[in-house]
HTML snippet that shows the backbone in 3Dmol.js (N, CA, C, O; Angstrom):
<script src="https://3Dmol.org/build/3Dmol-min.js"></script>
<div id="view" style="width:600px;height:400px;position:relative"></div>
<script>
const pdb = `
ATOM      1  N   UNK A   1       0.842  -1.177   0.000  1.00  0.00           N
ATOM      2  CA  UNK A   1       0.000   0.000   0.000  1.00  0.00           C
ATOM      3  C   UNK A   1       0.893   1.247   0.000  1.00  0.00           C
ATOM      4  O   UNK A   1       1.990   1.239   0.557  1.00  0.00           O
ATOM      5  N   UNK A   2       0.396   2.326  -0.641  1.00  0.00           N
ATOM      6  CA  UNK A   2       0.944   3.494  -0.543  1.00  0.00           C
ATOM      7  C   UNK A   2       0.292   4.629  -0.909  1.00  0.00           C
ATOM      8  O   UNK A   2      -0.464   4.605  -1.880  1.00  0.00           O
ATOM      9  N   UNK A   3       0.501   5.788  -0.172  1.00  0.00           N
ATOM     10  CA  UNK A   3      -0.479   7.210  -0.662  1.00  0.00           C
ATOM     11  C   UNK A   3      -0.502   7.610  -1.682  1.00  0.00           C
ATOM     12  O   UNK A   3       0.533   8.201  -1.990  1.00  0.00           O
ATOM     13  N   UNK A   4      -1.426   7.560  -2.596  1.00  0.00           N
ATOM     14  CA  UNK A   4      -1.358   8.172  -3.738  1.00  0.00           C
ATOM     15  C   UNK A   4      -1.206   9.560  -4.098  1.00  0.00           C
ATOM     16  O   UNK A   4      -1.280   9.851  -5.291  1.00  0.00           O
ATOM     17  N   UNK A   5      -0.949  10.705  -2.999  1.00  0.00           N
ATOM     18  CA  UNK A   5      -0.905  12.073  -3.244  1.00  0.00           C
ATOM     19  C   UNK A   5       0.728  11.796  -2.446  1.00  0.00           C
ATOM     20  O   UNK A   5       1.448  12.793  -2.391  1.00  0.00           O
ATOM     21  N   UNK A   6       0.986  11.179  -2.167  1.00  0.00           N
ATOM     22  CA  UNK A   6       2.469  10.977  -1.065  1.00  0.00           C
ATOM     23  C   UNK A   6       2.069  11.847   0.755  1.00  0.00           C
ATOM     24  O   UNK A   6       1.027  11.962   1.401  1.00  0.00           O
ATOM     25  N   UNK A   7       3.184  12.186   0.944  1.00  0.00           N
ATOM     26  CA  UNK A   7       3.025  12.939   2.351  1.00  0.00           C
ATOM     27  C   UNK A   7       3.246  14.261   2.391  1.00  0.00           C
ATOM     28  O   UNK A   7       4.322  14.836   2.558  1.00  0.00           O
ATOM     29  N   UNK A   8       1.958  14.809   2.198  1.00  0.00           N
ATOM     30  CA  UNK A   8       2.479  16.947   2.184  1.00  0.00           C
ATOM     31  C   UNK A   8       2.613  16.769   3.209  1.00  0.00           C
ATOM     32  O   UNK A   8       2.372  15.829   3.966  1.00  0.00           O
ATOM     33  N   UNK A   9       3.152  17.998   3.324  1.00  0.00           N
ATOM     34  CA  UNK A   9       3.815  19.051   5.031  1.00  0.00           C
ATOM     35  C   UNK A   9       2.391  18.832   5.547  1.00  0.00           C
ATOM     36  O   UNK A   9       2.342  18.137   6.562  1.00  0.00           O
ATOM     37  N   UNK A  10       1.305  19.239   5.105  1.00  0.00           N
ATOM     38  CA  UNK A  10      -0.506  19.264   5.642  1.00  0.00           C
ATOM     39  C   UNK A  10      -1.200  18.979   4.817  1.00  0.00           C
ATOM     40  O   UNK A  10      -1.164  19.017   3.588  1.00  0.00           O
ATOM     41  N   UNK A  11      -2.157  18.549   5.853  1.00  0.00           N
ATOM     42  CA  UNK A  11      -3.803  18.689   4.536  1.00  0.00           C
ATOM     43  C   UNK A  11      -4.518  19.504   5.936  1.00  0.00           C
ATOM     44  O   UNK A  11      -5.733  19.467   5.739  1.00  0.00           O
ATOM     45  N   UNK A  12      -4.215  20.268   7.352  1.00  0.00           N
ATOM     46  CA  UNK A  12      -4.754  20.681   7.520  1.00  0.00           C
ATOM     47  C   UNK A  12      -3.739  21.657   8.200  1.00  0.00           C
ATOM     48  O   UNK A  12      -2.616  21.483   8.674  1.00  0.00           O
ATOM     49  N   UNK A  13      -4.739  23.000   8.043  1.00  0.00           N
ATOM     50  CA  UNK A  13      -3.654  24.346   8.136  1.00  0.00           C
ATOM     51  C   UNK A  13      -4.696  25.201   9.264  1.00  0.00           C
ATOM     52  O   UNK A  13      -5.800  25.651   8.959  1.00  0.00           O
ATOM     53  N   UNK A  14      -4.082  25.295  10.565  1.00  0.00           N
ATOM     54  CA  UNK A  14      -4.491  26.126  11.606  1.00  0.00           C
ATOM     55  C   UNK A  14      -3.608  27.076  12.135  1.00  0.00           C
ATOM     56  O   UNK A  14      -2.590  27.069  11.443  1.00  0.00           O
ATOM     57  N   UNK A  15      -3.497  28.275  13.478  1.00  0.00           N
ATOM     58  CA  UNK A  15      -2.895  28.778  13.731  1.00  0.00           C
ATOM     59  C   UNK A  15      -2.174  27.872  14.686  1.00  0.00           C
ATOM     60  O   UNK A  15      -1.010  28.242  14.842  1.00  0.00           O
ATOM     61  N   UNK A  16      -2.499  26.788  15.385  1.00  0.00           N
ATOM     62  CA  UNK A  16      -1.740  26.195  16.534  1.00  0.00           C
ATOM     63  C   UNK A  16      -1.328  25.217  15.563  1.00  0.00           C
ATOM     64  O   UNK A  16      -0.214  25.670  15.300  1.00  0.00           O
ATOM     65  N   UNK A  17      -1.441  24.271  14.904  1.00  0.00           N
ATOM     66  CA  UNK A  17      -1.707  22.947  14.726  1.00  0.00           C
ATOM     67  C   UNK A  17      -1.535  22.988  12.365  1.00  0.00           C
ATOM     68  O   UNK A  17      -2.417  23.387  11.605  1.00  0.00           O
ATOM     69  N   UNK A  18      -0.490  22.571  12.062  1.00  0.00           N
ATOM     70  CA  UNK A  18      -0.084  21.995  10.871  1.00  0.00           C
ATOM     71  C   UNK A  18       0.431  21.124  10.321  1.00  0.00           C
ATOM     72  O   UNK A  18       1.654  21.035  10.214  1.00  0.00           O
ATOM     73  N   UNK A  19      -0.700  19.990   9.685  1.00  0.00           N
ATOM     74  CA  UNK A  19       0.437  18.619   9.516  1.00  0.00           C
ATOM     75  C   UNK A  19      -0.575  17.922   8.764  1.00  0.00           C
ATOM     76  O   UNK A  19      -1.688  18.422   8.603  1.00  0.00           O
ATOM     77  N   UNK A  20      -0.206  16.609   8.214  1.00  0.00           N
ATOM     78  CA  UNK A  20      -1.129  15.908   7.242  1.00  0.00           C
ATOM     79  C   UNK A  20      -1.495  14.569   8.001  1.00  0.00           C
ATOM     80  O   UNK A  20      -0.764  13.803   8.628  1.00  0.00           O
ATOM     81  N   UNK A  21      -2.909  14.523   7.740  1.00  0.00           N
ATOM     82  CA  UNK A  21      -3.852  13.963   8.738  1.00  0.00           C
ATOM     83  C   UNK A  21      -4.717  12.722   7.263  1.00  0.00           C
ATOM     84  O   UNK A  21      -5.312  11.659   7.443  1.00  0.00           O
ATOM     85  N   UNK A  22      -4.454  13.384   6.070  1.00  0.00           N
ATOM     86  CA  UNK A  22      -5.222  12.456   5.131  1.00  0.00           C
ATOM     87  C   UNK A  22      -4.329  12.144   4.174  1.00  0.00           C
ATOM     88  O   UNK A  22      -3.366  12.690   3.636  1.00  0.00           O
ATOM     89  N   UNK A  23      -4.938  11.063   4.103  1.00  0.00           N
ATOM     90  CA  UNK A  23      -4.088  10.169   2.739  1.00  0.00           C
ATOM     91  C   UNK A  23      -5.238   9.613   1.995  1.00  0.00           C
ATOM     92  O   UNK A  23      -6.375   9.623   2.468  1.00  0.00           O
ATOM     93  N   UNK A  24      -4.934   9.104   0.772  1.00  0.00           N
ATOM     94  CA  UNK A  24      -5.565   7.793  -0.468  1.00  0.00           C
ATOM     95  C   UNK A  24      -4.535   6.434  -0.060  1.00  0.00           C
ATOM     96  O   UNK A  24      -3.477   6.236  -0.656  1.00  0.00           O
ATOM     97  N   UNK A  25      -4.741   6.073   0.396  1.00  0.00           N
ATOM     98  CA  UNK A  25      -4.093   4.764   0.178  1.00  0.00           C
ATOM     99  C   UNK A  25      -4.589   3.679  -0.465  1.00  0.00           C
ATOM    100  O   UNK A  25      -5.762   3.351  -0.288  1.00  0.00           O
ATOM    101  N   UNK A  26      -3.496   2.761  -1.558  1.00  0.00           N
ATOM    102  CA  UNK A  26      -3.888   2.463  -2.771  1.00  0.00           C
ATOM    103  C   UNK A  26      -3.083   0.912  -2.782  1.00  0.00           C
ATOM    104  O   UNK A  26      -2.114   0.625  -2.079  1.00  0.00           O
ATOM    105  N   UNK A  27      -3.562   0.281  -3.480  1.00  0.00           N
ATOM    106  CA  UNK A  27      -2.446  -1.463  -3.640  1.00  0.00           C
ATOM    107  C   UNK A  27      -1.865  -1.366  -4.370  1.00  0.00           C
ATOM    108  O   UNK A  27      -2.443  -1.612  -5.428  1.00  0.00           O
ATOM    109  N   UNK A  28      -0.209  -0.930  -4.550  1.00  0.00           N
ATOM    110  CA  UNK A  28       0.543  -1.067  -5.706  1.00  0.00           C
ATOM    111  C   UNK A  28       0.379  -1.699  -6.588  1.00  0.00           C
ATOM    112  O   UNK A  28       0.367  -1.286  -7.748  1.00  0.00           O
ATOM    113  N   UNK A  29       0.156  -3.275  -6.096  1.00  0.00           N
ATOM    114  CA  UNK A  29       0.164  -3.938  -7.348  1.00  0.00           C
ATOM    115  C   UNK A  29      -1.158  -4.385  -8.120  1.00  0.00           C
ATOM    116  O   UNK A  29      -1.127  -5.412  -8.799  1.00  0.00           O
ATOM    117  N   UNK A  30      -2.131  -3.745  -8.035  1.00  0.00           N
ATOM    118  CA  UNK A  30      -3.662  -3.760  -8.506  1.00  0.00           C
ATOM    119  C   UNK A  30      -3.615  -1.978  -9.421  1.00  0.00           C
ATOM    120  O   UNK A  30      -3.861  -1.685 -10.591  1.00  0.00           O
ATOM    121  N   UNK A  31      -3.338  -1.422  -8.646  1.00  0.00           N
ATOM    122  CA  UNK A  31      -3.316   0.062  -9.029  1.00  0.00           C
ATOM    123  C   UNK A  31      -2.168   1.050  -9.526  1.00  0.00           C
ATOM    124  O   UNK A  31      -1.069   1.092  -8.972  1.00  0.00           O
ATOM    125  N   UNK A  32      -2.496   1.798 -10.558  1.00  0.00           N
ATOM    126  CA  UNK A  32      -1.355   3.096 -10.411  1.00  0.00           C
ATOM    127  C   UNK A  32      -1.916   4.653 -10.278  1.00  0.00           C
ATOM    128  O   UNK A  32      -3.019   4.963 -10.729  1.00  0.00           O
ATOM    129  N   UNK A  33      -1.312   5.307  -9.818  1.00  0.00           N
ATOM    130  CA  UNK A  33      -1.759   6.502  -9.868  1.00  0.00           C
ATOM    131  C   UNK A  33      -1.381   6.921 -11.370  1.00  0.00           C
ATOM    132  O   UNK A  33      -0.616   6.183 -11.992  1.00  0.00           O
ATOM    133  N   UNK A  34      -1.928   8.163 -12.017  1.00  0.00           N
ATOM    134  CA  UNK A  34      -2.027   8.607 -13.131  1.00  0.00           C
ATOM    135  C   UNK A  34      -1.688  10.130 -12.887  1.00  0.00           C
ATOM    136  O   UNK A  34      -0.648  10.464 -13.455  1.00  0.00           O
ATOM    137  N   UNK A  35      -2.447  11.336 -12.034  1.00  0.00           N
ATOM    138  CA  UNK A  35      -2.187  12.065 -11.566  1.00  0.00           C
ATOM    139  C   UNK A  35      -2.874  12.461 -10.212  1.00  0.00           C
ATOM    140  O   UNK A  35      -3.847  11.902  -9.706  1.00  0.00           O
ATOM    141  N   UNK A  36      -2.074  13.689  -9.657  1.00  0.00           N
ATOM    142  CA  UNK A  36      -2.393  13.986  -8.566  1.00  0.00           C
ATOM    143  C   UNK A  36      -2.228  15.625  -9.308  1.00  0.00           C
ATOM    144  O   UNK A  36      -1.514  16.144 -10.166  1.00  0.00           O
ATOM    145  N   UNK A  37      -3.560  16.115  -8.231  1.00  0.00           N
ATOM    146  CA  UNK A  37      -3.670  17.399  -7.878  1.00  0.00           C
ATOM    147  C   UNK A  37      -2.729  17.791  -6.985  1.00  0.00           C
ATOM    148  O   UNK A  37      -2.452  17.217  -5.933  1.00  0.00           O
ATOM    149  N   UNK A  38      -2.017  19.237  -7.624  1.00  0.00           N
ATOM    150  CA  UNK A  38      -1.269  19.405  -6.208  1.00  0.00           C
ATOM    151  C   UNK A  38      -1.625  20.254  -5.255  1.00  0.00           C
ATOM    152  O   UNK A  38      -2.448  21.052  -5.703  1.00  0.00           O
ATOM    153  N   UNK A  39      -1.402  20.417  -4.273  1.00  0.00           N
ATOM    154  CA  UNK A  39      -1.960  20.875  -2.631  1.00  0.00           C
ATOM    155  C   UNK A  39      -1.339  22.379  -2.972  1.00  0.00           C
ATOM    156  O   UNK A  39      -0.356  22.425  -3.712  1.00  0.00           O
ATOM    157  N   UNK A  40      -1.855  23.510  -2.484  1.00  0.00           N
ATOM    158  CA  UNK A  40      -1.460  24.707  -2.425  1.00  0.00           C
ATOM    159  C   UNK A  40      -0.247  25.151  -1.815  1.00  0.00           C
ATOM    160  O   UNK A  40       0.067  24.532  -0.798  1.00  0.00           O
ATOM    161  N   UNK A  41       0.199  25.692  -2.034  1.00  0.00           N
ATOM    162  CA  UNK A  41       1.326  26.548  -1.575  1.00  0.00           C
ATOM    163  C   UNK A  41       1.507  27.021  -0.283  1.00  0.00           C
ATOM    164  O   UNK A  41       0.646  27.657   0.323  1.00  0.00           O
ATOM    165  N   UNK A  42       2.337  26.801   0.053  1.00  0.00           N
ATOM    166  CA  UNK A  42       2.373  26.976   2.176  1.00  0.00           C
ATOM    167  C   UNK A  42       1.964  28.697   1.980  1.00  0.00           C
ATOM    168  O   UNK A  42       1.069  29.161   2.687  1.00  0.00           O
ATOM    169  N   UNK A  43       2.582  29.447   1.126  1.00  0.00           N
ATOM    170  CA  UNK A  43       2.485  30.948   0.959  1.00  0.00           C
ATOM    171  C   UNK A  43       1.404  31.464   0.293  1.00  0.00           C
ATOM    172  O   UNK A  43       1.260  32.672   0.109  1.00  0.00           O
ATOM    173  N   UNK A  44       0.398  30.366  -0.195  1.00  0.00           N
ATOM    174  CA  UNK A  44      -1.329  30.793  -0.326  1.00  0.00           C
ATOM    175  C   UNK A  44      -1.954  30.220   1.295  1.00  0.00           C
ATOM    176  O   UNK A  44      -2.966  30.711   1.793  1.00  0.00           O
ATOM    177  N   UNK A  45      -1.406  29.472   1.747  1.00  0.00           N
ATOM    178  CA  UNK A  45      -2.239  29.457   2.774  1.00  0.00           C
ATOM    179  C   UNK A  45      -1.631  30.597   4.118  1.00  0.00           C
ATOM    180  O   UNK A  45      -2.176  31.228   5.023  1.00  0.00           O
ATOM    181  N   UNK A  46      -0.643  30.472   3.774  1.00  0.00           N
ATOM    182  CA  UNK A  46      -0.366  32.068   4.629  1.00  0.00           C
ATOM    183  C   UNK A  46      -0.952  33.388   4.946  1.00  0.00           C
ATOM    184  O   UNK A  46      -0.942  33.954   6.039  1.00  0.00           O
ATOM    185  N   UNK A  47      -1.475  33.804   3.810  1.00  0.00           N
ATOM    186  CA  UNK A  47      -2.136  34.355   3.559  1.00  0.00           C
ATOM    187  C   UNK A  47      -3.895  34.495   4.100  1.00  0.00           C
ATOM    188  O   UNK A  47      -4.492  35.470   3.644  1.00  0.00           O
ATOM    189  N   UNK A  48      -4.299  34.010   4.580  1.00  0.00           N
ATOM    190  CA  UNK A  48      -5.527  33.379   5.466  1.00  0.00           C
ATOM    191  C   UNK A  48      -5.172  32.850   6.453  1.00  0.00           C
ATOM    192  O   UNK A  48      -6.098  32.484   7.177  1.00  0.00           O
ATOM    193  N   UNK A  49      -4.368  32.684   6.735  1.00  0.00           N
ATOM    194  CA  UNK A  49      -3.465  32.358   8.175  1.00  0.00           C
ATOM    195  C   UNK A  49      -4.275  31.029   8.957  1.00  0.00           C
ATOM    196  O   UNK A  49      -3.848  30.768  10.082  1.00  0.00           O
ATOM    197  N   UNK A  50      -5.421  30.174   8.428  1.00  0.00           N
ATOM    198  CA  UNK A  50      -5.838  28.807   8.642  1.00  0.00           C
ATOM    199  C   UNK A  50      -6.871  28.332   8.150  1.00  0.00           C
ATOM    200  O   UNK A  50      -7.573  29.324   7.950  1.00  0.00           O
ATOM    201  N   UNK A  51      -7.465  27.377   7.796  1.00  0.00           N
ATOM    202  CA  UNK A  51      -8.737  26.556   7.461  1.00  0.00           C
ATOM    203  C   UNK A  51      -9.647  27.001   8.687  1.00  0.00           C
ATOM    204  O   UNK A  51      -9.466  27.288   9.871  1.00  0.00           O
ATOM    205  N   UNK A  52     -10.996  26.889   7.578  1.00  0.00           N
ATOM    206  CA  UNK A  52     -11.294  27.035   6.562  1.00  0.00           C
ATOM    207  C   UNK A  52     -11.300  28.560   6.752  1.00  0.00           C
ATOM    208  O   UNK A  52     -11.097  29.252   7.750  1.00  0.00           O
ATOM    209  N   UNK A  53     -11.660  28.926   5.212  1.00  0.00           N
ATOM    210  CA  UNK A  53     -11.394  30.461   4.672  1.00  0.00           C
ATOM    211  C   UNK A  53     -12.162  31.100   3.643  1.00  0.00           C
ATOM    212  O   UNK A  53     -13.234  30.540   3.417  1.00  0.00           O
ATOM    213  N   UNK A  54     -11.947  31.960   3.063  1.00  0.00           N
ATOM    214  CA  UNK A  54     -12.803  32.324   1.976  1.00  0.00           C
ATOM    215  C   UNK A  54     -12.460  31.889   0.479  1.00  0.00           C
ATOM    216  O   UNK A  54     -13.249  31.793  -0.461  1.00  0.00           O
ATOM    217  N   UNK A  55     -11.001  31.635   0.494  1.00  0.00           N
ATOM    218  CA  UNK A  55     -10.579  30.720  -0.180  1.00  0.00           C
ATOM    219  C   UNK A  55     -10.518  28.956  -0.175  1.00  0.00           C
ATOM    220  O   UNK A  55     -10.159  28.412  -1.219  1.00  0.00           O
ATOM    221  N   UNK A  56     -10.761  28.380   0.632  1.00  0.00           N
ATOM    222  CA  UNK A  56     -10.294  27.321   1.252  1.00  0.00           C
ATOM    223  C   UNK A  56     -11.567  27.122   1.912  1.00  0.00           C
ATOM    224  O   UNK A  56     -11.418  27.242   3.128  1.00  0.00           O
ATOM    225  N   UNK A  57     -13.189  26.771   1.464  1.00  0.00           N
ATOM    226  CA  UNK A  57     -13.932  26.543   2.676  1.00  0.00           C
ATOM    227  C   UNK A  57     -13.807  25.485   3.641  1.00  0.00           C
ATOM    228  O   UNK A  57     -14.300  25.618   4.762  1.00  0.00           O
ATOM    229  N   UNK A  58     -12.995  24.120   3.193  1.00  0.00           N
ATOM    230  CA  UNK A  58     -13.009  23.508   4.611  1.00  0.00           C
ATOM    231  C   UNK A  58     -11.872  23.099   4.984  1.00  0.00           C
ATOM    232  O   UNK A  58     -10.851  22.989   4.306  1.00  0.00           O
ATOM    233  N   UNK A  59     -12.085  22.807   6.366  1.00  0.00           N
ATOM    234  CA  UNK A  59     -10.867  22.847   7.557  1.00  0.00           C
ATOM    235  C   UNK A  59     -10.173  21.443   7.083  1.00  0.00           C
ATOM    236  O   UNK A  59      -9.664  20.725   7.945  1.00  0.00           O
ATOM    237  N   UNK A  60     -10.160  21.153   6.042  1.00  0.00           N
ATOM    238  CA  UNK A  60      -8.855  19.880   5.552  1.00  0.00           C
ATOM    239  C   UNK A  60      -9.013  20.226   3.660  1.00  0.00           C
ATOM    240  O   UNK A  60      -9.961  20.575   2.957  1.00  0.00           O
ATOM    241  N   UNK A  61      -7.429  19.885   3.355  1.00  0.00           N
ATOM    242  CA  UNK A  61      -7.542  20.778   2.200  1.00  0.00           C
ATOM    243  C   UNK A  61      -7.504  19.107   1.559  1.00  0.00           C
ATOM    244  O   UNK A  61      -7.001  18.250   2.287  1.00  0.00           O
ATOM    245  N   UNK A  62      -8.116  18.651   0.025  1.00  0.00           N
ATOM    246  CA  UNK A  62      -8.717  17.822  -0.169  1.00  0.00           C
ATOM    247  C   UNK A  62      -7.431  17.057  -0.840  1.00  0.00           C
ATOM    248  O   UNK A  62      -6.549  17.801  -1.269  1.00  0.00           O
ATOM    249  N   UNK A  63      -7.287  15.984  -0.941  1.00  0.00           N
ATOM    250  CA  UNK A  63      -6.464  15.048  -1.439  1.00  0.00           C
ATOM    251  C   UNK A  63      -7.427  14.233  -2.340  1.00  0.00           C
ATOM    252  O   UNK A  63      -8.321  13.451  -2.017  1.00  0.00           O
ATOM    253  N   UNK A  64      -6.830  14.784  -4.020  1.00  0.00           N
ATOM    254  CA  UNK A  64      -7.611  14.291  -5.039  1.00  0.00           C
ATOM    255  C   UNK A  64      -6.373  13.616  -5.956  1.00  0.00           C
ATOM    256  O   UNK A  64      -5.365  14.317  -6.045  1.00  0.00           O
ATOM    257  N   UNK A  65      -6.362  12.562  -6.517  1.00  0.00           N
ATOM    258  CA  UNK A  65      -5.640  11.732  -7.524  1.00  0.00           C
ATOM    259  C   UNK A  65      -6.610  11.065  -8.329  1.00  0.00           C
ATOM    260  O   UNK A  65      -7.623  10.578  -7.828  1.00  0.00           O
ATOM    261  N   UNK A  66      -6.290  11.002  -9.876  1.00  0.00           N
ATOM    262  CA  UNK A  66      -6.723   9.672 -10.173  1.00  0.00           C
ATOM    263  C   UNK A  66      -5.481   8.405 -10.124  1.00  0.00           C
ATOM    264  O   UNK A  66      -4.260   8.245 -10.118  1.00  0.00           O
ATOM    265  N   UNK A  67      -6.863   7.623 -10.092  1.00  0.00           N
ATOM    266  CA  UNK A  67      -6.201   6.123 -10.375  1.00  0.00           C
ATOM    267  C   UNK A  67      -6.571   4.944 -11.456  1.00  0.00           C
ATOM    268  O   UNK A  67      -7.689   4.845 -11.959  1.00  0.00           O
ATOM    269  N   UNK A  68      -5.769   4.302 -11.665  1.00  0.00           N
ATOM    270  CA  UNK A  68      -6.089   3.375 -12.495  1.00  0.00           C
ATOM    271  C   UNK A  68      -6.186   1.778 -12.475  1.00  0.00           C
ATOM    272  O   UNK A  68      -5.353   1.159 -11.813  1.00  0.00           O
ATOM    273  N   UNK A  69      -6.979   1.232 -13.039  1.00  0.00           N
ATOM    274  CA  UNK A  69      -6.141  -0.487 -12.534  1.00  0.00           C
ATOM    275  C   UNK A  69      -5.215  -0.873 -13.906  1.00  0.00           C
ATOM    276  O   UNK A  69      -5.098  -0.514 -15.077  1.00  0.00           O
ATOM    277  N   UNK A  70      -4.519  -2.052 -12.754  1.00  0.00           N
ATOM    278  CA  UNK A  70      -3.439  -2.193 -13.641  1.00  0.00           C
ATOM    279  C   UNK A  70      -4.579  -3.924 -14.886  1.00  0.00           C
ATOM    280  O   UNK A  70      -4.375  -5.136 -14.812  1.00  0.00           O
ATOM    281  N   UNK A  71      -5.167  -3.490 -15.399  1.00  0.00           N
ATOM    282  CA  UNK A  71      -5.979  -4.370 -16.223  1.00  0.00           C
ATOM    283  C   UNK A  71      -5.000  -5.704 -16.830  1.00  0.00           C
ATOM    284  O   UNK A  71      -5.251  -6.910 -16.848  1.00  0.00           O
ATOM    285  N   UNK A  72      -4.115  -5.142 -17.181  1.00  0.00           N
ATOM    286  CA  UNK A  72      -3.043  -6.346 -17.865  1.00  0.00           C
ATOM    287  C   UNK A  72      -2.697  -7.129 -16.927  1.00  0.00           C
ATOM    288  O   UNK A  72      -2.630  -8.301 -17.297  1.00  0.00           O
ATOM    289  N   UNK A  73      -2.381  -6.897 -15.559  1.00  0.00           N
ATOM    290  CA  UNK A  73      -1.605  -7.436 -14.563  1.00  0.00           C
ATOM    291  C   UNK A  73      -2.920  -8.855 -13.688  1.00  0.00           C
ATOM    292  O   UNK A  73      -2.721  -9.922 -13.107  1.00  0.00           O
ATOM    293  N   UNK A  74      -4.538  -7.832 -14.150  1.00  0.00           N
ATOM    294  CA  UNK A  74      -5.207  -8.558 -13.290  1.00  0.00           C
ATOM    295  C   UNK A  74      -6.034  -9.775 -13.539  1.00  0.00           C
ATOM    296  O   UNK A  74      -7.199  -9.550 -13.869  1.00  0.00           O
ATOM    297  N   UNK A  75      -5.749 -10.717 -13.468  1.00  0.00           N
ATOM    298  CA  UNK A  75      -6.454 -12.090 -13.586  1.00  0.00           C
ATOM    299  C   UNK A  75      -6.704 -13.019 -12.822  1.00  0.00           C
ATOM    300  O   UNK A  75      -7.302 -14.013 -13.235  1.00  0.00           O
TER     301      UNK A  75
END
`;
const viewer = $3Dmol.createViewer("view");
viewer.addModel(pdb, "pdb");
viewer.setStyle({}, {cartoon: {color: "spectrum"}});
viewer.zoomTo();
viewer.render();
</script>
């Protein structure tokens, strides 16, 4: 198994409290990732100084990838 977005610095951004709390976790060998969205910029979320925001409505910022199966591999 492994995260399909990997490990950001966060997926949740407060004034006390910053660190990554969500993952996709995926079966290597059934699946591949294809792409990942990437997570914002520590210096856009600076800027609002924590979740949620007017940019950012909720208090965990979203971990989106696609995936694929590995079709050839599966029988």
């Amino acid at each position: 198994m492994e995260s399909a977005c990997g490990t950001p610095k966060y997926t949740t951004y407060t004034v006390g409290f910053k660190d990554c709390l969500d993952y996709i976790y995926y079966q290597t060998d059934n699946i591949s990732v294809t792409s990942v969205v990437p997570f914002p910029l520590e210096e856009e979320m600076e800027k609002y100084q924590a979740l949620p925001n007017i940019v950012f409505p909720s208090d965990h910022i979203a971990c989106i990838a696609d995936l694929k199966w590995k079709l050839n591999e599966l029988k």
